[in-house]
N, CA, C and O atoms as CSV, one atom per row, in Angstrom:
chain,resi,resn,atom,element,x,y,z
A,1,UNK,N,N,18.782,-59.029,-164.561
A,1,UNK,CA,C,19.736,-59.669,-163.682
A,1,UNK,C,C,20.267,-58.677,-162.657
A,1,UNK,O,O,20.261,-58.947,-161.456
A,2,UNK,N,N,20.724,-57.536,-163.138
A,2,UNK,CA,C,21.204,-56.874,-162.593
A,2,UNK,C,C,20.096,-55.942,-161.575
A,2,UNK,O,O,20.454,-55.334,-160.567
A,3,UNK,N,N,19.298,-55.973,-161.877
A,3,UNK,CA,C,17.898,-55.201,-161.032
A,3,UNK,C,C,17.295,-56.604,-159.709
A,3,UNK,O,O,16.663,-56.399,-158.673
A,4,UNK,N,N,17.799,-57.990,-160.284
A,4,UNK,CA,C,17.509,-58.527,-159.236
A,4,UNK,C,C,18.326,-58.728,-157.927
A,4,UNK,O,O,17.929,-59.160,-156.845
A,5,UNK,N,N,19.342,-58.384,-158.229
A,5,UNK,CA,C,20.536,-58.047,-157.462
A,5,UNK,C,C,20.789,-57.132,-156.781
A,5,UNK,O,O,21.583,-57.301,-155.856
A,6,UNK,N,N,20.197,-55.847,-157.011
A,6,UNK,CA,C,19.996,-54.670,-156.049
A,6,UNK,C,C,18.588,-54.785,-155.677
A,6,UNK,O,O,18.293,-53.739,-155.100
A,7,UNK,N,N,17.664,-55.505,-155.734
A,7,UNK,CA,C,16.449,-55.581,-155.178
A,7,UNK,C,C,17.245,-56.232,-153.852
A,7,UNK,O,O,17.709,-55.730,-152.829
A,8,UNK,N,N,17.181,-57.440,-154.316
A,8,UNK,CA,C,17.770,-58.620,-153.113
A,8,UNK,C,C,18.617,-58.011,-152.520
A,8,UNK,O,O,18.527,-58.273,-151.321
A,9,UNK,N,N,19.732,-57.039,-152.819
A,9,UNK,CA,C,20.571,-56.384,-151.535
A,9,UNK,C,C,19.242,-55.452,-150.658
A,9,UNK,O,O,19.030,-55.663,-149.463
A,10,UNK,N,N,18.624,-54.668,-151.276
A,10,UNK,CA,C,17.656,-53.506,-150.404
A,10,UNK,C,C,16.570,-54.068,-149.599
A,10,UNK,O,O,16.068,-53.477,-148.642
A,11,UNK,N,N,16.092,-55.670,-150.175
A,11,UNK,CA,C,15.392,-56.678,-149.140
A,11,UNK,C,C,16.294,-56.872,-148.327
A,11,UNK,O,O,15.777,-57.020,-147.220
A,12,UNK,N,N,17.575,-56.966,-148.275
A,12,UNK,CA,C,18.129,-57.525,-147.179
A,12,UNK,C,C,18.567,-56.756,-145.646
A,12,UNK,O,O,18.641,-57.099,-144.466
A,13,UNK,N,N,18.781,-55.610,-146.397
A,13,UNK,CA,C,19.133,-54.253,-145.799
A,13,UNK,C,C,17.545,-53.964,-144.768
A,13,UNK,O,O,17.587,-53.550,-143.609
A,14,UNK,N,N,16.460,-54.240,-145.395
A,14,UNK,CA,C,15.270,-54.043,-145.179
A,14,UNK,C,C,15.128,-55.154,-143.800
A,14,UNK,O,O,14.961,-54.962,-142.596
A,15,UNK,N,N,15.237,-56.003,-144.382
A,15,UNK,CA,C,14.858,-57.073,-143.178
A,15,UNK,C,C,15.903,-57.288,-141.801
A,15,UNK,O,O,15.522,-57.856,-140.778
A,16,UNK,N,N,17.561,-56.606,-142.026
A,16,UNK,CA,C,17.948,-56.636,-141.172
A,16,UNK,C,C,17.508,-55.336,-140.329
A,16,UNK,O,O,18.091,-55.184,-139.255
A,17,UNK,N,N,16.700,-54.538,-140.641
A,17,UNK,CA,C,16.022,-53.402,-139.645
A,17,UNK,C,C,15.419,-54.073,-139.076
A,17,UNK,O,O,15.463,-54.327,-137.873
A,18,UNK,N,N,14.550,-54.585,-140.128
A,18,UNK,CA,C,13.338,-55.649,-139.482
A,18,UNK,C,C,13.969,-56.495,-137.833
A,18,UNK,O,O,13.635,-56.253,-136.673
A,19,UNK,N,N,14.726,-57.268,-138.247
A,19,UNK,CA,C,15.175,-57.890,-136.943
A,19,UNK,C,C,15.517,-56.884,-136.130
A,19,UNK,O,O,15.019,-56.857,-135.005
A,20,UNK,N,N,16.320,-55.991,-136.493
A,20,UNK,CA,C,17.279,-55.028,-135.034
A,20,UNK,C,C,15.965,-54.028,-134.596
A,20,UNK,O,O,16.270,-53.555,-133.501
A,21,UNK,N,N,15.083,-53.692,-134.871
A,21,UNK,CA,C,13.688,-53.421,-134.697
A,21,UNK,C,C,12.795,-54.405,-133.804
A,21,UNK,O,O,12.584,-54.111,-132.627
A,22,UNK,N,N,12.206,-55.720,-134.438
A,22,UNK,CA,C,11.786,-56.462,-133.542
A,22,UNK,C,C,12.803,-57.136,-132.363
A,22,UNK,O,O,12.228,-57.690,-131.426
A,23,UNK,N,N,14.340,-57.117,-132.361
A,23,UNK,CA,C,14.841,-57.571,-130.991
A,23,UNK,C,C,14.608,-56.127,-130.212
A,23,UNK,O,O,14.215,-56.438,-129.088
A,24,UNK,N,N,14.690,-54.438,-130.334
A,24,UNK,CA,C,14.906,-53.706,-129.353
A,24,UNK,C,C,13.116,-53.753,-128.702
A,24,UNK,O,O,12.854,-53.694,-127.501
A,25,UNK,N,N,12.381,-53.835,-129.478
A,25,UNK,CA,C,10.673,-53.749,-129.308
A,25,UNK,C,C,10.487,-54.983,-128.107
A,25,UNK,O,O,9.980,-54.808,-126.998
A,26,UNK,N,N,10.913,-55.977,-128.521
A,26,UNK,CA,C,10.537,-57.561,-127.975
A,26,UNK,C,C,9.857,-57.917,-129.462
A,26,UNK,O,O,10.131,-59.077,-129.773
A,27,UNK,N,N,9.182,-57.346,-130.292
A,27,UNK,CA,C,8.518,-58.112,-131.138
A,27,UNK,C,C,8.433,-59.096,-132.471
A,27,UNK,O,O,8.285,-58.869,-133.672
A,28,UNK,N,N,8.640,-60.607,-131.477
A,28,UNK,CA,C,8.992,-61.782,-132.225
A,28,UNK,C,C,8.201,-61.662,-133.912
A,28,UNK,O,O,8.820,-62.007,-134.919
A,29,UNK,N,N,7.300,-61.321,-133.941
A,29,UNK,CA,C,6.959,-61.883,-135.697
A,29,UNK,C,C,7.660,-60.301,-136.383
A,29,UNK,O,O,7.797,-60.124,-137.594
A,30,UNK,N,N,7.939,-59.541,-135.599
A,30,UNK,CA,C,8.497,-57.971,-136.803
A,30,UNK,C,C,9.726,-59.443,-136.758
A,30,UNK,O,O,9.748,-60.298,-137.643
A,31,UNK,N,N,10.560,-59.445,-135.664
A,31,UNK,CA,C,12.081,-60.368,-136.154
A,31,UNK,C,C,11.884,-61.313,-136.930
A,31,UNK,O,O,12.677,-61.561,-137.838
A,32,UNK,N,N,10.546,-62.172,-136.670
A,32,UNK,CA,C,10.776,-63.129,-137.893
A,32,UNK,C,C,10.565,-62.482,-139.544
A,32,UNK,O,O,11.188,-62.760,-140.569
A,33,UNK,N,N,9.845,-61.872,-139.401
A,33,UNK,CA,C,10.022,-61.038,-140.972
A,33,UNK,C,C,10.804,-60.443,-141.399
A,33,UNK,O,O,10.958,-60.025,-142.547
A,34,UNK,N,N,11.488,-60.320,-140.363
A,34,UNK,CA,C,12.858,-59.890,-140.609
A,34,UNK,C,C,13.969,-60.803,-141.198
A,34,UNK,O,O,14.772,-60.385,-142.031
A,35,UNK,N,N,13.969,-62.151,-140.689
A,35,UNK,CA,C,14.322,-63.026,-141.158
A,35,UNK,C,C,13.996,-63.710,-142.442
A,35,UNK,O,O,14.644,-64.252,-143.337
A,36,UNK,N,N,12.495,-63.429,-142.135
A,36,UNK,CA,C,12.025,-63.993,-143.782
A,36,UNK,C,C,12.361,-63.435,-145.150
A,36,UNK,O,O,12.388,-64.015,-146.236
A,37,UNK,N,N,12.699,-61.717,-144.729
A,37,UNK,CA,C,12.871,-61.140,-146.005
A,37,UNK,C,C,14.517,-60.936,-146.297
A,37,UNK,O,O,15.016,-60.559,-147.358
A,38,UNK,N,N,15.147,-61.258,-145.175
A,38,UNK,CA,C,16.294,-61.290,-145.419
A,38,UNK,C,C,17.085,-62.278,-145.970
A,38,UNK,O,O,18.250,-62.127,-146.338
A,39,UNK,N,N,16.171,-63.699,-146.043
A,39,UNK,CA,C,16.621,-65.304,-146.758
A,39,UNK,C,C,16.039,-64.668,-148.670
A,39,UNK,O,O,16.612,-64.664,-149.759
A,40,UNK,N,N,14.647,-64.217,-148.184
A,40,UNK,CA,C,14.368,-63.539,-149.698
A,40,UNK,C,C,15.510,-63.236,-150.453
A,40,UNK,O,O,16.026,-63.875,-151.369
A,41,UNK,N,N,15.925,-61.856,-149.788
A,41,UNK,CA,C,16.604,-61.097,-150.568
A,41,UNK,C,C,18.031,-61.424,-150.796
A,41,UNK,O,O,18.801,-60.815,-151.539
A,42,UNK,N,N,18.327,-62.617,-149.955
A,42,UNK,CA,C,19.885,-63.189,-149.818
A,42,UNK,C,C,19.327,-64.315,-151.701
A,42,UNK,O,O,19.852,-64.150,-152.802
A,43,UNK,N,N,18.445,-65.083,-151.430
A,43,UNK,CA,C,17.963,-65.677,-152.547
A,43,UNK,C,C,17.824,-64.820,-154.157
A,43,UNK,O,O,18.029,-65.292,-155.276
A,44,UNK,N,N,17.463,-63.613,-153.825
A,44,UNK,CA,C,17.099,-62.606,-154.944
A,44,UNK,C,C,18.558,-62.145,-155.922
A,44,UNK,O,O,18.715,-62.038,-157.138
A,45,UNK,N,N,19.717,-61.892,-154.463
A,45,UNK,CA,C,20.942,-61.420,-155.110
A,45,UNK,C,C,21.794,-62.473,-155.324
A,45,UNK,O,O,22.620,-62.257,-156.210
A,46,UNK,N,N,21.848,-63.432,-154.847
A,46,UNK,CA,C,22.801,-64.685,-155.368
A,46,UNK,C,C,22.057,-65.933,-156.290
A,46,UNK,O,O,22.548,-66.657,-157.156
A,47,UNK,N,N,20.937,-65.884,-155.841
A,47,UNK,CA,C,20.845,-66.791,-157.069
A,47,UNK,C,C,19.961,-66.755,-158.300
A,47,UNK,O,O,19.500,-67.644,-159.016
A,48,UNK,N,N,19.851,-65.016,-158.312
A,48,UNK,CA,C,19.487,-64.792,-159.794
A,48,UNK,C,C,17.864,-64.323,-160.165
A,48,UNK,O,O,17.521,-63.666,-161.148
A,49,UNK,N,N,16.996,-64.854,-159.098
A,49,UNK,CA,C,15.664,-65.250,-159.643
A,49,UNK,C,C,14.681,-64.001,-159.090
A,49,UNK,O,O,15.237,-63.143,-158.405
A,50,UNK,N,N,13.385,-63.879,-159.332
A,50,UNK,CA,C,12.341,-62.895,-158.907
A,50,UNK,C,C,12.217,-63.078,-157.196
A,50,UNK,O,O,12.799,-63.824,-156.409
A,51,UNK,N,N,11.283,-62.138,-157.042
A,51,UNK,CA,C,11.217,-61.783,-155.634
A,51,UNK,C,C,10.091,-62.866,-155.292
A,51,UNK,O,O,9.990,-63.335,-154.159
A,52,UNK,N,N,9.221,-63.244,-156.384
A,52,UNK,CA,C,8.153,-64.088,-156.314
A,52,UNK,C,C,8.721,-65.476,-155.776
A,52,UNK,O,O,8.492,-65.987,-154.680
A,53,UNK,N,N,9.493,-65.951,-156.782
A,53,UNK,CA,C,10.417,-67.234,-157.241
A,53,UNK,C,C,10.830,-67.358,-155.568
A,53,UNK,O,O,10.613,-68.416,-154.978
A,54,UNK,N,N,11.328,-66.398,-154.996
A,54,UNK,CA,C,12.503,-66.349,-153.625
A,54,UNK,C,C,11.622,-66.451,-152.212
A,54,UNK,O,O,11.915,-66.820,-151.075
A,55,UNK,N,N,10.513,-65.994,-152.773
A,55,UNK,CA,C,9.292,-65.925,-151.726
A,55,UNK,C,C,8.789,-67.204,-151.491
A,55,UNK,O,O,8.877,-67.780,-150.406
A,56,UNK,N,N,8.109,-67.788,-152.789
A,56,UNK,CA,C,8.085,-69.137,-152.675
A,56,UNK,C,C,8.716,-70.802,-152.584
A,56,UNK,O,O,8.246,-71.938,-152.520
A,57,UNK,N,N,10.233,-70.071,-152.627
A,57,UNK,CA,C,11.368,-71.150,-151.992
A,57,UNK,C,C,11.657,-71.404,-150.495
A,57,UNK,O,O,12.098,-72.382,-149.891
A,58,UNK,N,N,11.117,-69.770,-149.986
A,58,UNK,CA,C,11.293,-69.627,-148.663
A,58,UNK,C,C,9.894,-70.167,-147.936
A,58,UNK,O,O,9.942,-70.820,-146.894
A,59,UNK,N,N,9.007,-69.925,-148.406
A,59,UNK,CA,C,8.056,-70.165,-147.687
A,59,UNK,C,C,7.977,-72.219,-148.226
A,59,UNK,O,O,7.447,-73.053,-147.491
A,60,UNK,N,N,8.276,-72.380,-148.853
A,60,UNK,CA,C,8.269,-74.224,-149.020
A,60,UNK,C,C,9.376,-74.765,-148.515
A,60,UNK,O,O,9.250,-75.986,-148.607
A,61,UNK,N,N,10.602,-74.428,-147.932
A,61,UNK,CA,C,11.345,-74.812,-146.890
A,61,UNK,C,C,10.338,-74.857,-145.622
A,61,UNK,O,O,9.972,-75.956,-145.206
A,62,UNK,N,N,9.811,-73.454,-144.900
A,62,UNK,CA,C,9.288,-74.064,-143.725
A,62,UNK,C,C,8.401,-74.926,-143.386
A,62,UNK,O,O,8.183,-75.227,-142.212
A,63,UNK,N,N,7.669,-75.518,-144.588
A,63,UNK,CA,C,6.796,-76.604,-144.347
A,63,UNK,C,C,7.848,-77.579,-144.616
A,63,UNK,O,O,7.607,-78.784,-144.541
């Protein structure tokens, strides 16, 4: 529990580079992965579950 909770904070930390990286570049898919791993890791530390589990919640919202 507690290891999924500092994962999901260091994904999040991770992916907001990601964005402030792809906005100074111009490069739209670094920002969207940036976004993507930052819903991850927001998913990872609040609601408990694997990085797998958070990956595949996120990616079955955008369809």
């Amino acid at each position: 529990m507690l290891n999924n909770r500092l994962r999901g904070t260091w994904d999040q930390m991770k992916g907001v580079s990601r964005e402030f990286w792809g906005e100074i570049t111009g490069d739209e898919r670094q920002f969207s992965a940036g976004l993507r791993q930052r819903k991850i890791g927001k998913l990872e530390a609040e609601g408990d579950m694997s990085q797998a589990e958070a990956e595949k919640k996120v990616d079955q919202k955008k369809h």
